[in-house]
Backbone as JSON, one array per atom type, in Angstrom:
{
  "sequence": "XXXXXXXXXXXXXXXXXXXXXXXXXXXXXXXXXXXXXXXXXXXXXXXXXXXXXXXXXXXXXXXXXXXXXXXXXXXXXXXXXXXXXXXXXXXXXXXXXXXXXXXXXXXXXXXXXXXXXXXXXXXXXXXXXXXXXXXXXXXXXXXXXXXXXXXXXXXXXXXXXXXXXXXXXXXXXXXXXXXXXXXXXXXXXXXXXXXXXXXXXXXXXXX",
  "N": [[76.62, 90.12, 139.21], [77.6, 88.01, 137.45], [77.65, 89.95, 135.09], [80.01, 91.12, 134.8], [82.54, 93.08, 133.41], [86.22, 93.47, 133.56], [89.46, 94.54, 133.9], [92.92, 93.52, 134.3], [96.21, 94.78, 134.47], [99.96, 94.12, 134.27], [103.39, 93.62, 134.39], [105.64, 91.61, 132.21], [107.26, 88.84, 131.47], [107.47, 88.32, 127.78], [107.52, 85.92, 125.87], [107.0, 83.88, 127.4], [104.87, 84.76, 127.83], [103.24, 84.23, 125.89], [104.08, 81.11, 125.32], [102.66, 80.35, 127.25], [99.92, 80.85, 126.6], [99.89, 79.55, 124.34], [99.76, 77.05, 124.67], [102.26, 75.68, 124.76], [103.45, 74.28, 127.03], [102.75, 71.99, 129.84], [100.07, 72.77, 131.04], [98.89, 71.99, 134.53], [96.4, 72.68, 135.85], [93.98, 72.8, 134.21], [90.69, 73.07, 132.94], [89.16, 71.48, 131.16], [90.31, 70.62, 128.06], [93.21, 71.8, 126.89], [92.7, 74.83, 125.24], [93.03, 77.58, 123.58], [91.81, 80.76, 121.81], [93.71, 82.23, 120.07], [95.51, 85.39, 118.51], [97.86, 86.62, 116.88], [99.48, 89.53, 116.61], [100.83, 92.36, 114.31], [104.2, 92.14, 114.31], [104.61, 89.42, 114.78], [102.6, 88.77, 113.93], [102.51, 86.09, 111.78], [103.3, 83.82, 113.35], [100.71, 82.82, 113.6], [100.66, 81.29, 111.09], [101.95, 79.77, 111.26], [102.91, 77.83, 114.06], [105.63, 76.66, 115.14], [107.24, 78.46, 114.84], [107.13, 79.73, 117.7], [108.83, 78.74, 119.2], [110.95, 80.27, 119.09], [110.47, 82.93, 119.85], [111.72, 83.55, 122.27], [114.25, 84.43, 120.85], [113.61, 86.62, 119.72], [112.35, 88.26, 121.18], [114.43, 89.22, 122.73], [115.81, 90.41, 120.57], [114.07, 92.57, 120.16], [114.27, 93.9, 122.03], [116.72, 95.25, 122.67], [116.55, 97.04, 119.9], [114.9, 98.24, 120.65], [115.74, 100.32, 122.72], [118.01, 101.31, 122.51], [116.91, 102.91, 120.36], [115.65, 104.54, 121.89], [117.87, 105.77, 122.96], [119.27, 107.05, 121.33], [117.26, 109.0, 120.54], [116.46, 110.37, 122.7], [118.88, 110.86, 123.72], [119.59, 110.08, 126.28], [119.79, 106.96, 128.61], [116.97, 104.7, 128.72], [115.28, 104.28, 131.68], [116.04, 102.06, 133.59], [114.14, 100.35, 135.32], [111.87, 100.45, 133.72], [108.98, 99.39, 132.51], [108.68, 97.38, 129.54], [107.4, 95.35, 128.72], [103.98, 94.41, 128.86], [101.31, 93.07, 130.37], [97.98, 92.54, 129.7], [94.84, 91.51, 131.44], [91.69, 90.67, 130.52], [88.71, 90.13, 132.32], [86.22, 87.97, 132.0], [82.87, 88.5, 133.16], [80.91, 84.79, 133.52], [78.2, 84.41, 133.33], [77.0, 86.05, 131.45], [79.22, 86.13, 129.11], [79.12, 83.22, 128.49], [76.17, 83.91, 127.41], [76.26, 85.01, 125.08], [77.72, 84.73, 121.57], [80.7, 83.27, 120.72], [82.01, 85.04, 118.85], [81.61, 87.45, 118.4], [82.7, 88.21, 120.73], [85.25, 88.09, 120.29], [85.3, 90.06, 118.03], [84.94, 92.44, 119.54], [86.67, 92.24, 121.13], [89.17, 92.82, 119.79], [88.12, 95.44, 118.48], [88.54, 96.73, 120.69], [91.54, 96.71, 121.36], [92.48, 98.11, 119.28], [91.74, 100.69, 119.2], [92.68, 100.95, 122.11], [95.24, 100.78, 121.36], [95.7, 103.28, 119.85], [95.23, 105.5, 121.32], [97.29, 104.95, 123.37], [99.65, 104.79, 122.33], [101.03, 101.83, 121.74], [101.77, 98.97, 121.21], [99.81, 95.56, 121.05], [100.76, 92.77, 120.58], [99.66, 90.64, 121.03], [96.05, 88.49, 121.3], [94.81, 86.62, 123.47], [92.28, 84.21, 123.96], [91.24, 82.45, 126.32], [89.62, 79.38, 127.19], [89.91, 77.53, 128.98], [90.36, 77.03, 131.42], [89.63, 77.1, 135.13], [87.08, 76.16, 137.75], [85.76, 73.78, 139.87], [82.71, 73.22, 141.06], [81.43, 72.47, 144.28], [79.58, 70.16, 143.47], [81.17, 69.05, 141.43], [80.61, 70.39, 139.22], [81.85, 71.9, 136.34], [83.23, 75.05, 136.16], [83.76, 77.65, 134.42], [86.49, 79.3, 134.15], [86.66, 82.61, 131.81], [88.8, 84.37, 130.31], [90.94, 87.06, 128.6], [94.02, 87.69, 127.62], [96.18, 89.88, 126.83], [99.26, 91.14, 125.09], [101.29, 93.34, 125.38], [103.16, 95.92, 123.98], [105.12, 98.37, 125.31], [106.2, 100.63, 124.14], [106.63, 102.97, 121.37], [108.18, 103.32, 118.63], [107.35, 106.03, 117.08], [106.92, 108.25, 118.5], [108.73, 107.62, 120.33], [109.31, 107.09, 123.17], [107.58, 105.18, 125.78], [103.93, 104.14, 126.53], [102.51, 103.49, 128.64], [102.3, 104.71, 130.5], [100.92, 106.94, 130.57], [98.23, 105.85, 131.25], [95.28, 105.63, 133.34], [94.18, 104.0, 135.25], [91.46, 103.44, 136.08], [89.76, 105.12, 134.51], [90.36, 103.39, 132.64], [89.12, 101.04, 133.06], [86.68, 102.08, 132.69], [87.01, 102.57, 129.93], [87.01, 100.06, 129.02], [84.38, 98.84, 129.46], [82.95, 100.1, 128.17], [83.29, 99.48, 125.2], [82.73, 96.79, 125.73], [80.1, 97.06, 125.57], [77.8, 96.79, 124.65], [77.74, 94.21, 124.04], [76.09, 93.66, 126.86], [77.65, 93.81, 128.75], [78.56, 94.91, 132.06], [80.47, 97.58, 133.45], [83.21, 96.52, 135.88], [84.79, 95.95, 138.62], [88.25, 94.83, 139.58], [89.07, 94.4, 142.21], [87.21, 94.07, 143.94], [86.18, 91.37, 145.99], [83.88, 90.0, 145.47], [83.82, 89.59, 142.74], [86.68, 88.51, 142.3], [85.79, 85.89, 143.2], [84.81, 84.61, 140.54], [87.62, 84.4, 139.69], [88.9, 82.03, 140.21], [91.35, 79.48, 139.82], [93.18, 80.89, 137.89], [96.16, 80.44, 137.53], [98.69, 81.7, 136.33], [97.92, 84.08, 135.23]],
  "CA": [[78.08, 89.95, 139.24], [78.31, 87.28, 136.12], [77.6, 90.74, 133.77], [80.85, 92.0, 134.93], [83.93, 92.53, 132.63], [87.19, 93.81, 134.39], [91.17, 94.19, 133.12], [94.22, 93.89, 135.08], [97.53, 94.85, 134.04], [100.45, 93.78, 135.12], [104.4, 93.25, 134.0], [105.58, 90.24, 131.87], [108.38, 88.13, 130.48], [106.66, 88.57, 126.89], [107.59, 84.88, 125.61], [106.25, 82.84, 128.77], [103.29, 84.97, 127.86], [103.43, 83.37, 124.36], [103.97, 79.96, 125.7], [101.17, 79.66, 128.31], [98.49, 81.27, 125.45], [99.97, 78.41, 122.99], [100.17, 75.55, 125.84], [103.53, 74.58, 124.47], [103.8, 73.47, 127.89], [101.78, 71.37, 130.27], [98.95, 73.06, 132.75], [97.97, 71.07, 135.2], [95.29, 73.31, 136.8], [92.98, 72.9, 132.91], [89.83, 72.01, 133.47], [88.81, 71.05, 129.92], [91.37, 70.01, 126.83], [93.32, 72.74, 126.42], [91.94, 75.46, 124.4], [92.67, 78.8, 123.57], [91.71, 81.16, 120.72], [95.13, 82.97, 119.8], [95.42, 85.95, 117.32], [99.09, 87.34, 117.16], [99.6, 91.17, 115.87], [101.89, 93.16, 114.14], [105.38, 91.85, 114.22], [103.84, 88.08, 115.68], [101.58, 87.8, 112.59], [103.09, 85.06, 110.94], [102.93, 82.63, 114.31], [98.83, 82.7, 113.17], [100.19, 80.13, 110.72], [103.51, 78.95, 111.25], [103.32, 77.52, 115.19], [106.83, 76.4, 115.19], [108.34, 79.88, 115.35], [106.69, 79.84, 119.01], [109.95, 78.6, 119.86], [112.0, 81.04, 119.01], [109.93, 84.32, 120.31], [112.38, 84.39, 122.73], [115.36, 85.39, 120.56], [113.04, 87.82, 119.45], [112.31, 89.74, 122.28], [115.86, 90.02, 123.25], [116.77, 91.53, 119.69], [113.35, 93.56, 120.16], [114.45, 95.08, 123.32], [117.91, 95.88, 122.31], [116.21, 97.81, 119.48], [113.97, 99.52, 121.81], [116.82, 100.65, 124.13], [118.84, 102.02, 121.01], [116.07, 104.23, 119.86], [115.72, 105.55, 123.08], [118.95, 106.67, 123.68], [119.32, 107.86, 120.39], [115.95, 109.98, 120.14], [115.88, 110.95, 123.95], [119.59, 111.33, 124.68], [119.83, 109.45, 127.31], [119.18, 105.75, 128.24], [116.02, 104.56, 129.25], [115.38, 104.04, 133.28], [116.15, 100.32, 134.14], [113.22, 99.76, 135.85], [111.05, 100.12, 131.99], [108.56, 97.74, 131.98], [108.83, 97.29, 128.34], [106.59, 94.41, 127.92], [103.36, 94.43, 129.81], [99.78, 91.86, 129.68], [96.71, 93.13, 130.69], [94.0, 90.53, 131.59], [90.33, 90.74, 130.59], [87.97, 88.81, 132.68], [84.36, 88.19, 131.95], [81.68, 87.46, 133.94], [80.93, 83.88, 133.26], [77.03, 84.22, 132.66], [77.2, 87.22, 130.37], [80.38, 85.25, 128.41], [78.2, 82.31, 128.15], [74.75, 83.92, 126.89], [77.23, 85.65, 123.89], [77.97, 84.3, 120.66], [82.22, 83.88, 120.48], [82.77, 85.67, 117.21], [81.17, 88.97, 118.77], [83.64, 88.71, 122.05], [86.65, 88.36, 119.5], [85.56, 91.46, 117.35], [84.6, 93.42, 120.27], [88.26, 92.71, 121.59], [89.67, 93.69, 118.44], [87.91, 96.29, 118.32], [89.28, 97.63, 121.81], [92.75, 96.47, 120.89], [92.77, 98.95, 117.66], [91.59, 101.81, 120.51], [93.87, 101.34, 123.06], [96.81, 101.16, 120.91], [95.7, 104.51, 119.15], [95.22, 106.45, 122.59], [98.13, 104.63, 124.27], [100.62, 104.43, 121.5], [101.7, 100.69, 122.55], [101.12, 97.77, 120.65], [99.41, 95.0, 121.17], [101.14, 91.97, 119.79], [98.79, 89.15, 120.63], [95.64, 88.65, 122.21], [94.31, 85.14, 123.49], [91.08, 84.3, 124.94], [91.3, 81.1, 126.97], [88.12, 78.82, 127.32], [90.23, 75.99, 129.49], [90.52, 77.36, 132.82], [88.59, 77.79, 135.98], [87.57, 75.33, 138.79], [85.0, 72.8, 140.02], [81.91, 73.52, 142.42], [81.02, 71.02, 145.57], [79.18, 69.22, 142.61], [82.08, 68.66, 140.5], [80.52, 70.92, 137.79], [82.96, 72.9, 135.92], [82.75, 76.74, 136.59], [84.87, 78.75, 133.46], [87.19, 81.86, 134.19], [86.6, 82.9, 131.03], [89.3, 85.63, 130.02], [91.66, 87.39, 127.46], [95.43, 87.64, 127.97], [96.88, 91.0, 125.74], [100.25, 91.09, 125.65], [101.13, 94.75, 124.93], [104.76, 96.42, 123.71], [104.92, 99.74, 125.83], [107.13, 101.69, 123.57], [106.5, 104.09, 119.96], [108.84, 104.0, 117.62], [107.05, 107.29, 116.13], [107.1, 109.32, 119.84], [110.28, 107.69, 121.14], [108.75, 106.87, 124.55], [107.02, 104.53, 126.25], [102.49, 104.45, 126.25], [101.49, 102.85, 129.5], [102.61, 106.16, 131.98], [99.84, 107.91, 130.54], [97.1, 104.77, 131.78], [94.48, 105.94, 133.9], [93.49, 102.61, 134.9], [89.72, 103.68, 136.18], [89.89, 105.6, 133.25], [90.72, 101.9, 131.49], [88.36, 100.2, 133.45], [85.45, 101.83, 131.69], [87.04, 102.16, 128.38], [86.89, 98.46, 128.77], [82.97, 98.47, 129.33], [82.32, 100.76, 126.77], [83.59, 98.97, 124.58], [81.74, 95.67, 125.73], [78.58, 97.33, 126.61], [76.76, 96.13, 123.5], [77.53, 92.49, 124.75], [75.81, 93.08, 127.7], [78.4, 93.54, 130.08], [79.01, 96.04, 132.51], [82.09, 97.9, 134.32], [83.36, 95.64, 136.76], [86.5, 96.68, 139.81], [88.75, 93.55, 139.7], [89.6, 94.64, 142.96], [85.75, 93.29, 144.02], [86.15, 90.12, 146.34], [82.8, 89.11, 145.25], [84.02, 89.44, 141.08], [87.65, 87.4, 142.17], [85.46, 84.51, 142.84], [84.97, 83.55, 139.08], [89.02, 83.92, 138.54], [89.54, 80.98, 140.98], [92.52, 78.38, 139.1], [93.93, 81.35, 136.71], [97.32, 80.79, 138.62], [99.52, 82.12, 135.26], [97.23, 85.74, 135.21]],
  "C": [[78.57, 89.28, 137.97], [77.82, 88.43, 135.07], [79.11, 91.53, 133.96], [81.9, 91.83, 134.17], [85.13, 94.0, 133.46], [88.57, 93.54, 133.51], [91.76, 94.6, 134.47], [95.48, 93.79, 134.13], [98.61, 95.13, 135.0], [102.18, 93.31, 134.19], [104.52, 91.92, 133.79], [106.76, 90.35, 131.46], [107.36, 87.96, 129.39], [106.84, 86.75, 126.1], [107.18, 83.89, 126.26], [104.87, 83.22, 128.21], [102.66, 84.17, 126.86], [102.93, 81.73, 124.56], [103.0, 79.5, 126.41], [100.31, 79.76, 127.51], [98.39, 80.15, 124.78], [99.64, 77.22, 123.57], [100.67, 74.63, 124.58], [103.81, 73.94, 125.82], [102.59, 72.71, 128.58], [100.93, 72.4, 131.59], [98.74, 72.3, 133.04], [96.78, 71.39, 136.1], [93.97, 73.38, 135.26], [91.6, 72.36, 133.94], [88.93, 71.57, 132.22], [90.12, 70.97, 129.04], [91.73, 71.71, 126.79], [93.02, 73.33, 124.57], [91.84, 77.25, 124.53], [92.42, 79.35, 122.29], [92.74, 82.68, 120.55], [95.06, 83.72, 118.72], [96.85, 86.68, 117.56], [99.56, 88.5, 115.88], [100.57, 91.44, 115.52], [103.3, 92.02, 114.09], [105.48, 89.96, 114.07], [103.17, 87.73, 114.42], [101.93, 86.62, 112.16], [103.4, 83.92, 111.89], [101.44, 82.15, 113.94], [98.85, 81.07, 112.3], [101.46, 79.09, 110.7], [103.76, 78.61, 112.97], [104.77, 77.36, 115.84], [108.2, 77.11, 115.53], [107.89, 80.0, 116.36], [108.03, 79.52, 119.59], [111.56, 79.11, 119.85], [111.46, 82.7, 119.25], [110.93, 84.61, 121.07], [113.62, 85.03, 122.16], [114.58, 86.59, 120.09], [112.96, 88.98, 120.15], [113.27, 89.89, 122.78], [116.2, 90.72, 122.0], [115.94, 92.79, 120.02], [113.91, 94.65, 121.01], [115.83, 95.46, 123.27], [117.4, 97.54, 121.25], [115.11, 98.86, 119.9], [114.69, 100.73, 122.6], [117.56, 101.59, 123.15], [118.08, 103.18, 120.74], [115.52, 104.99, 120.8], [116.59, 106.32, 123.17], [119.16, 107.55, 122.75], [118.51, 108.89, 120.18], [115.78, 110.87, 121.58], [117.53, 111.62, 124.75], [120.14, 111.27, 125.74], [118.85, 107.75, 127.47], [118.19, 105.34, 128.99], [116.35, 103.92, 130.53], [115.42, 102.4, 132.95], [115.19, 99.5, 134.41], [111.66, 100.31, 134.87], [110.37, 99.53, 132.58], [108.18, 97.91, 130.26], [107.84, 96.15, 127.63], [105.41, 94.12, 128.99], [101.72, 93.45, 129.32], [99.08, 92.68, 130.51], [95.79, 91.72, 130.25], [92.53, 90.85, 131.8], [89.35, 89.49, 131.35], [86.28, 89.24, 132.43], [83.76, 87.48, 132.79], [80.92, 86.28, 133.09], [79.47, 83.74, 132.85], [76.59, 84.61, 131.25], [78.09, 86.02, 129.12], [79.42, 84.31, 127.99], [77.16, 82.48, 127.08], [75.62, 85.09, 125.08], [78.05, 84.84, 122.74], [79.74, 84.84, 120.76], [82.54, 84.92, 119.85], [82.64, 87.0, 117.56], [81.8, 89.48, 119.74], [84.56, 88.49, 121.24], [85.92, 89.41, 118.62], [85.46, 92.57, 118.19], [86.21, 93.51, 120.92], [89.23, 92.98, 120.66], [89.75, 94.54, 118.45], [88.95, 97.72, 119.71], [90.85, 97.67, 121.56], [93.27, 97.78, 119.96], [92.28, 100.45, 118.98], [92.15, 102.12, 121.65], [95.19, 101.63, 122.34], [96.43, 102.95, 120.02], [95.77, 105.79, 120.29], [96.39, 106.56, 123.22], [99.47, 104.73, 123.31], [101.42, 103.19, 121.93], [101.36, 99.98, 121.15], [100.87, 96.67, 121.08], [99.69, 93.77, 120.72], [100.5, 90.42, 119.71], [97.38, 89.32, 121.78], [94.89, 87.35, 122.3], [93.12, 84.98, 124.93], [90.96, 82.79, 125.17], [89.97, 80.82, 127.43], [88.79, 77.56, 128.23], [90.45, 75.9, 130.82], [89.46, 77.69, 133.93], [88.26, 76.99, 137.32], [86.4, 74.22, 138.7], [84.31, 73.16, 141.44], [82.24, 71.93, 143.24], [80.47, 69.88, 144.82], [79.83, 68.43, 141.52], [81.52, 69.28, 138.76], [81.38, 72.19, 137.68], [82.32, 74.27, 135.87], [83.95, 77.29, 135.54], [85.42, 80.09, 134.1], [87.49, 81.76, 132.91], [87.64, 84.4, 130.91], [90.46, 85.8, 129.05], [93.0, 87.81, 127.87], [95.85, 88.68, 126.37], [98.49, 91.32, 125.96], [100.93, 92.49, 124.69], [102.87, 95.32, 125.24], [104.91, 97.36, 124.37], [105.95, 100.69, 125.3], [106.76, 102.04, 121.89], [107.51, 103.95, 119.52], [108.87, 105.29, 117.22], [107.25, 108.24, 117.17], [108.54, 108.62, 120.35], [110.23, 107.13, 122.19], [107.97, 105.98, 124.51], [105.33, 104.82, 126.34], [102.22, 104.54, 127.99], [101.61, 103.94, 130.59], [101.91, 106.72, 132.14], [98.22, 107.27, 131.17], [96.78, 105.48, 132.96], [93.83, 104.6, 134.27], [92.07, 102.53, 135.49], [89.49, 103.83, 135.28], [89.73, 103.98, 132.08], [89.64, 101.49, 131.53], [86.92, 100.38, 132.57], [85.44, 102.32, 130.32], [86.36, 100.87, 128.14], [85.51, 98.43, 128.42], [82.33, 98.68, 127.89], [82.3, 100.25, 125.2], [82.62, 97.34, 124.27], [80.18, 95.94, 125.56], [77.36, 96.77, 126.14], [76.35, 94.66, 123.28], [76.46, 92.18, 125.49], [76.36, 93.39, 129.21], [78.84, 94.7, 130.47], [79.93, 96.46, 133.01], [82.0, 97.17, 135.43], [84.79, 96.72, 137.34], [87.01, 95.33, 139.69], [89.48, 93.43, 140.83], [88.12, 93.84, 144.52], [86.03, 92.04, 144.64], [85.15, 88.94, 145.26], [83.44, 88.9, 143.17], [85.31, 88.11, 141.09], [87.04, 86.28, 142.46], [85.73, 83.81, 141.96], [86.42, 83.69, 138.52], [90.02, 82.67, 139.58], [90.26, 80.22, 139.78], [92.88, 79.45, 138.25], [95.28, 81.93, 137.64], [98.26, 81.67, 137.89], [99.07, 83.8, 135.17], [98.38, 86.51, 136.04]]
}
């Protein structure tokens, strides 16, 4: 079970997503100093070294999504359905042994690497992706147990097609992109649907 790696996706306010990755605010469910390892894409780049604009993502994504909405109507003719989701996270979880027996630097290029492959299949983008090391719970012994996992926070609309990516998601289909991608880690296709796998995402109340 700890070789398993699994994604869920799932609709977001895209600036909360921002804020929990950065912990501009306070968790109180941590179970170590907060600590995540944050890489922000495309448009976002320039948070990598300037933190400070974290607090203004959200005028961002309201001009973004104006200019989303615009080039819809304009390119399609009509205005996009209401019920869009326009800004969507998907959540990688790793099995906590696997994760462990794996050098970091090789689970951030390997999610890179998937990152640069979903957005080429999916036409989306990917505007940040943060792999949190601070969450998880405490056995009967009071030893800390990691939910080790990656928070992608993904644009669902093309400029170059006009339309939206994520309609075309196959999410079995995803599930063992995902592996395939890991596989060289170690880690195999996981269901995040698996009682026995939601064990290790006990305390990730924000997912």
């Amino acid at each position: 079970m700890s070789d398993y790696i699994s994604i869920n996706v799932q609709e977001t306010e895209p600036a909360q997503s921002i804020h929990h990755s950065a912990r501009t605010k306070t968790v109180t469910y941590l179970v170590a100093n907060p600590n995540t390892v944050t890489n922000f894409r495309h448009d976002l780049k320039s948070l990598n070294n300037n933190q400070n604009d974290i607090n203004h993502v959200s005028d961002y994504f309201k001009a973004r999504e104006l200019e989303i909405k615009q080039d819809y109507r304009e390119n399609n003719n009509r205005s996009i359905q209401k019920n869009t989701k326009l800004y969507q996270e998907a959540v990688i979880s790793f099995g906590r042994e696997r994760f462990e027996q794996n050098n970091q630097a090789n689970i951030l290029k390997a999610t890179e690497d998937f990152c640069l492959e979903f957005e080429q299949k999916y036409n989306v983008k990917i505007l940040m992706s943060s792999l949190h090391l601070d969450e998880g719970h405490k056995d009967e012994n009071g030893t800390i147990k990691h939910n080790y996992h990656t928070h992608l926070l993904i644009e669902n609309y093309s400029f170059d097609t006009h339309k939206t990516g994520m309609r075309k998601v196959d999410f079995r289909t995803l599930q063992t992109e995902l592996a395939q991608s890991f596989e060289h880690l170690g880690f195999e296709r996981g269901d995040p649907e698996k009682k026995a796998q939601r064990l290790e995402q006990i305390g990730r109340a924000h997912v």
